[in-house]
C-alpha positions as CSV (number, residue, x, y, z in Angstrom):
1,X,-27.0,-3.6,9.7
2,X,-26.6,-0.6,11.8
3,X,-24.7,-2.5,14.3
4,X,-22.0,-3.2,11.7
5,X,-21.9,-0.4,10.3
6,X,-21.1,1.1,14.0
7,X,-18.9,-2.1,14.2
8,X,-17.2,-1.5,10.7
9,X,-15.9,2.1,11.8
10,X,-14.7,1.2,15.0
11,X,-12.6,-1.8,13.1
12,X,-11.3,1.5,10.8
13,X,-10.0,3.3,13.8
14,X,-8.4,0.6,14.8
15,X,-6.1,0.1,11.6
16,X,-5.9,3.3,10.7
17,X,-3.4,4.2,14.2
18,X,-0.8,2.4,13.2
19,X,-0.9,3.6,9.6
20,X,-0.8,7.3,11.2
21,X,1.7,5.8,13.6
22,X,4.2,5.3,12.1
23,X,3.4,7.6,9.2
24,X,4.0,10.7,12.1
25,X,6.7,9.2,14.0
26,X,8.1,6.0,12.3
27,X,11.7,6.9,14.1
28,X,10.3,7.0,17.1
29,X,7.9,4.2,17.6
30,X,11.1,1.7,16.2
31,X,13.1,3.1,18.7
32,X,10.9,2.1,21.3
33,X,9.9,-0.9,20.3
34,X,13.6,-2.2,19.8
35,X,13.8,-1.6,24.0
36,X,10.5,-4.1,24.1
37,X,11.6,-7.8,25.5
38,X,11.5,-10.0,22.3
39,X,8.6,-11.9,23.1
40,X,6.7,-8.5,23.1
41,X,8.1,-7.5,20.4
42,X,6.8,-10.9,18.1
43,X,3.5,-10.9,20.0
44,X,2.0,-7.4,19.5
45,X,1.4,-7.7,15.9
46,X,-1.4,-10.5,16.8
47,X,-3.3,-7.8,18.6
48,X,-4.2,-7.0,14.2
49,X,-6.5,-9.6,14.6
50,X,-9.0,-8.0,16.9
51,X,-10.7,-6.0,13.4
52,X,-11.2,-9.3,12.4
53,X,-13.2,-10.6,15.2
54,X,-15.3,-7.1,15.8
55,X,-16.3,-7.2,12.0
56,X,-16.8,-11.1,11.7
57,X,-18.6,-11.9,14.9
58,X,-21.5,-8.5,14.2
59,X,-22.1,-10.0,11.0
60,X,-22.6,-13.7,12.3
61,X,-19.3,-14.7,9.8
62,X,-16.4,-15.3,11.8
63,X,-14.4,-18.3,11.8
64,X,-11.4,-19.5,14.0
65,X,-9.7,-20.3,10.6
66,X,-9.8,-16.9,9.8
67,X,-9.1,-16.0,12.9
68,X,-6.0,-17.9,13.2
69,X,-4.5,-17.1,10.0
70,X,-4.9,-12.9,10.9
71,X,-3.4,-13.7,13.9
72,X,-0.3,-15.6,13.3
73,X,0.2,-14.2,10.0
74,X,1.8,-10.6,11.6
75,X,3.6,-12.5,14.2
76,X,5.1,-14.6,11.0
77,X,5.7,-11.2,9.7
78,X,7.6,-9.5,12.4
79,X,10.0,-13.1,13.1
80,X,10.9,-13.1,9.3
81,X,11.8,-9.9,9.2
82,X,13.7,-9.8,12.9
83,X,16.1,-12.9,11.3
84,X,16.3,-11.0,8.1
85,X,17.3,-7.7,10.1
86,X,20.2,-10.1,12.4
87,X,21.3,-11.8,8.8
88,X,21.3,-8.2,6.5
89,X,22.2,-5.7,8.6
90,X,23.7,-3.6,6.1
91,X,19.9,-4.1,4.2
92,X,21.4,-4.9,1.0
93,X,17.7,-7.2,0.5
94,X,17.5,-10.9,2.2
95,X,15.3,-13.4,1.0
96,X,12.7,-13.1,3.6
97,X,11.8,-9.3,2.4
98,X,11.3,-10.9,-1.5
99,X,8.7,-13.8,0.7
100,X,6.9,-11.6,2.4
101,X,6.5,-9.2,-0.6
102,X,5.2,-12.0,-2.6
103,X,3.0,-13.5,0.2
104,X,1.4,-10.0,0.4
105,X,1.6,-8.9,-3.1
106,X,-0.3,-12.0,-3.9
107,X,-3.1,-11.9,-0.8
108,X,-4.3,-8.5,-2.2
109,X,-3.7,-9.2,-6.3
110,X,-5.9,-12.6,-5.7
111,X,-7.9,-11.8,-3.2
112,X,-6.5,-14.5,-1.2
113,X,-8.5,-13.5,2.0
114,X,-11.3,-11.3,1.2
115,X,-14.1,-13.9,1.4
116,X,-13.7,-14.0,5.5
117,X,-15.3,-10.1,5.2
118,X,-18.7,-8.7,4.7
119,X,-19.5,-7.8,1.0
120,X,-18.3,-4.1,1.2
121,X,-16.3,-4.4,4.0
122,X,-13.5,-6.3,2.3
123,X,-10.9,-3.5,1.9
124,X,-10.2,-4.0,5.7
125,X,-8.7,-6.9,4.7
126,X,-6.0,-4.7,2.5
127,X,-5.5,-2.4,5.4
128,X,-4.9,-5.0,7.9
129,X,-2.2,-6.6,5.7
130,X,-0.4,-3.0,5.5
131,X,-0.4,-2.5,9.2
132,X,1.4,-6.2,9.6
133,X,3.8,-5.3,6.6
134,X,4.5,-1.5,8.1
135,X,5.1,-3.3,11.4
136,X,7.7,-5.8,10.4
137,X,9.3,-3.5,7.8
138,X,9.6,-0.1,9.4
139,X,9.4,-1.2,13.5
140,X,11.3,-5.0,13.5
141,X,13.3,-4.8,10.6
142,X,14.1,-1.4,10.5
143,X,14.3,-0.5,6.6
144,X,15.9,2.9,6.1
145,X,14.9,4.9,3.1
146,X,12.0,4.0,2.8
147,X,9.8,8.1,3.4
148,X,6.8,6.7,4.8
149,X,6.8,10.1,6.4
150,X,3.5,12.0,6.2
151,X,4.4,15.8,7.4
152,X,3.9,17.0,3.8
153,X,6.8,19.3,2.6
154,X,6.0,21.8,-0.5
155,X,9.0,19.7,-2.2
156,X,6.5,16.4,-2.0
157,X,3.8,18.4,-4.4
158,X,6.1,19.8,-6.6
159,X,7.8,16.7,-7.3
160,X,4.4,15.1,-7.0
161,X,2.4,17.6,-10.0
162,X,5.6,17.5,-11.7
163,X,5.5,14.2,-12.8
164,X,1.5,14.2,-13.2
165,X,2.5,16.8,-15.4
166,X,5.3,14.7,-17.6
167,X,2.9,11.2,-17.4
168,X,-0.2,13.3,-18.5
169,X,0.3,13.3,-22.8
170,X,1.9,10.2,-22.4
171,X,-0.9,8.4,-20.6
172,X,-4.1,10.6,-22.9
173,X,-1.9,9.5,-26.2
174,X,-1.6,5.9,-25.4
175,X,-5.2,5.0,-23.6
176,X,-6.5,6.8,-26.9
177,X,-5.4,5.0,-29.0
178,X,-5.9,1.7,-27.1
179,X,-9.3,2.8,-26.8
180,X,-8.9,2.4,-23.0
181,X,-9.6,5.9,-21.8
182,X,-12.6,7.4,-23.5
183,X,-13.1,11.2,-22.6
184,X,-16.5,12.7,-20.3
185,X,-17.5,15.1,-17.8
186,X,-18.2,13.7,-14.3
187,X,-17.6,16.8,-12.7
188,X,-18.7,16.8,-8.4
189,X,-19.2,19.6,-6.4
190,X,-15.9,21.3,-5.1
191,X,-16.3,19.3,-1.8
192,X,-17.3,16.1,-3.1
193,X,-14.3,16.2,-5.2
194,X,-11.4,17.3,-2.7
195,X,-13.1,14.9,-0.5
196,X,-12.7,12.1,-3.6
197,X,-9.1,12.7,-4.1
198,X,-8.5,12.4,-0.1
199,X,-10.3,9.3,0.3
200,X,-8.2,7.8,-3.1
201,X,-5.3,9.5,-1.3
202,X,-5.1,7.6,1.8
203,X,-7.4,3.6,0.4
204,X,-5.8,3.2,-2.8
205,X,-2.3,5.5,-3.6
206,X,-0.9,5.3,-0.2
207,X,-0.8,1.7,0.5
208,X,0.5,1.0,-3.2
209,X,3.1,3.7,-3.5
210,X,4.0,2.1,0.3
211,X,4.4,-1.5,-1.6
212,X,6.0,-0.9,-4.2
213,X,8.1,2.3,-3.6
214,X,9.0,2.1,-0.1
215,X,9.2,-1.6,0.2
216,X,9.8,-3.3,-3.6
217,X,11.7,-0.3,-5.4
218,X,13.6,0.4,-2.0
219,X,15.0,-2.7,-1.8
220,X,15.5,-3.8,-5.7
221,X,17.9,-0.6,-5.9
222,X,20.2,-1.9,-3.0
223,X,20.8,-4.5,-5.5
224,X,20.3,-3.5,-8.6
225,X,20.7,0.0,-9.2
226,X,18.0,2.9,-10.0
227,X,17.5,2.1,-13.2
228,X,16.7,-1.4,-13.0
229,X,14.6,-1.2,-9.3
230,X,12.4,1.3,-11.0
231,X,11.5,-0.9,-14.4
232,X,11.1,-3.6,-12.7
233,X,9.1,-2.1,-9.6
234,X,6.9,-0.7,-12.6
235,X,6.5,-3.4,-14.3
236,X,5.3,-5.3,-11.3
237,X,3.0,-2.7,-10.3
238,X,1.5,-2.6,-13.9
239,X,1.3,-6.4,-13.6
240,X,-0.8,-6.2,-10.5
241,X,-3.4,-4.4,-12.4
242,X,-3.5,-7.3,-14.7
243,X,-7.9,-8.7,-13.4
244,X,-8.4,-5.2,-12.5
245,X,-12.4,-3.9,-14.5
246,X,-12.0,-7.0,-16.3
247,X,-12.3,-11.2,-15.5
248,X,-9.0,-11.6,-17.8
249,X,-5.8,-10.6,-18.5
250,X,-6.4,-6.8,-19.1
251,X,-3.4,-6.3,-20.9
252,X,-4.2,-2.2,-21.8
253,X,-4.6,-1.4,-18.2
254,X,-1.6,-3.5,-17.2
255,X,0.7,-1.2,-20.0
256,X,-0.8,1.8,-18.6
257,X,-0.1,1.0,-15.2
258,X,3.3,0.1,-16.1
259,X,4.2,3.6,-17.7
260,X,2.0,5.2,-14.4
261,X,4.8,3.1,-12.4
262,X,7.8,5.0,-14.0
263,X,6.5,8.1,-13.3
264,X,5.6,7.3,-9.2
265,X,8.6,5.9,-9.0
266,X,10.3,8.8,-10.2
267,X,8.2,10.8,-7.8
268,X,9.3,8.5,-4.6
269,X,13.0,8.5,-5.7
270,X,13.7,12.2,-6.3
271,X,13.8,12.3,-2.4
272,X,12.6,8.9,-1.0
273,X,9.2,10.5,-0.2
274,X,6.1,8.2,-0.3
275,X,3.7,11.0,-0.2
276,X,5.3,13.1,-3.6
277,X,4.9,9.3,-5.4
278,X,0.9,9.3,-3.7
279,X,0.3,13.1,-4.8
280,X,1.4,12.0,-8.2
281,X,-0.9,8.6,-8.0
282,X,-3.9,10.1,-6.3
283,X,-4.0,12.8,-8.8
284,X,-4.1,10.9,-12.0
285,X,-6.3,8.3,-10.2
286,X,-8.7,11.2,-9.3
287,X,-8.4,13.1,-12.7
288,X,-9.3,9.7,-14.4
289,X,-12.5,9.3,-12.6
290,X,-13.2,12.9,-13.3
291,X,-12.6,13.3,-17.0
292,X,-11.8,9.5,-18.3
């Protein structure tokens, strides 16, 4: 077990650089792999396998099936997307972004892949699929706009804690009186609790607020307009809540979702910055567990 556990945070490391890779210098790193030969360029991304194999082989799991699929999967990635950068180069939104939205979307709403991990270890299966997407989105295909830009700015919190502000009555009125929310104390010490609301910070708001601002919302506006990109990027987000704390349709926590959508994406739009859109998610994420 200890050798796993050693194992485990090695296979952290490891997907965690590109995340802060191209969260520090997402210019940068496209600009130098867009000098790579091409071949690189489509083979790298099968290097994402290697977490994988550490993880799988120390807890006597792996399997080439799983092996295969996390290795040709970002390769499948970053070809898609290089065709849809040739075809849409004015990134109006090709039909190979909406695929590989869905494909992903789906693999971490179903839990498509998570049985080829350790019981515990499974959200490196969510991480693994956000390095292959940030890869082929931000590196191959180049999207523009999206703010996965992590050198915080004062504007990102006050955008952020203003909208935590404006979703705060709306979300305590409606989860009352859905009986969804139910008030309590579960109050940490001061570290514990800054250290909570970093850990929800980077595992859960950053790679959602990454999918669906940065990557759905993005795109849907090219086509659609604001208005439209941000209901319907909300009400896909609330939908992806829909077997979350329950083994049906949760149809509360879906609606609640769906209103907490409206809000991020109001965060992430007022200057195409991821991290005001996670400030505003982490926050009500962590103020939930504290007092709800």
């Amino acid at each position: 077990m200890q050798n796993v556990s050693s194992v485990a945070i090695g296979a952290l490391v490891l997907e965690l650089a590109p995340a802060v890779l191209f969260g520090c210098a997402a210019g940068r790193v496209a600009r130098a792999v867009e000098r790579w030969p091409v071949g690189l360029r489509l083979s790298l991304p099968a290097l994402f396998v290697l977490p994988y194999a550490m993880v799988s082989i120390s807890a006597h799991i792996f399997q080439w099936t799983w092996f295969a699929l996390y290795a040709v999967l970002p390769v499948a990635i970053a070809g898609l997307l290089m065709r849809a950068a040739r075809s849409d180069s004015s990134q109006r939104g090709d039909w190979r972004d909406a695929f590989i939205l869905l494909v992903l979307g789906l693999a971490v709403d179903l839990r498509w892949f998570e049985s080829a991990w350790p019981s515990g270890l499974r959200a490196l299966n969510e991480l693994l699929l956000v390095d292959a997407g940030l890869y082929g989105f931000l590196a191959i295909r180049q999207l523009s706009g999206t703010g996965f830009d992590f050198h915080l700015r004062w504007s990102d919190w006050k955008t952020g804690l203003r909208e935590l502000i404006f979703f705060a009555p709306v979300v305590i009125v409606v989860g009352l009186a859905l009986g969804f929310i139910h008030p309590h104390r579960n109050l940490p010490g001061v570290g514990s609790a800054v250290l909570r609301w970093v850990l929800i910070f980077f595992f859960t708001a950053v790679p959602e607020e990454l999918f669906f601002r940065a990557w759905v919302q993005n795109l849907l506006e090219r086509r659609l307009g604001r208005r439209s990109a941000l209901a319907i990027a909300s009400i896909l987000f609330g939908l992806s809540h829909f077997n979350k704390r329950s083994t049906h349709f949760n149809w509360p926590y879906v609606l609640l979702a769906t209103i907490a959508g409206i809000f991020y994406g109001r965060a992430w739009r007022e200057n195409r910055r991821v991290p005001a859109s996670t400030i505003t998610h982490a926050t009500v994420d962590w103020l939930w567990g504290l007092w709800f």
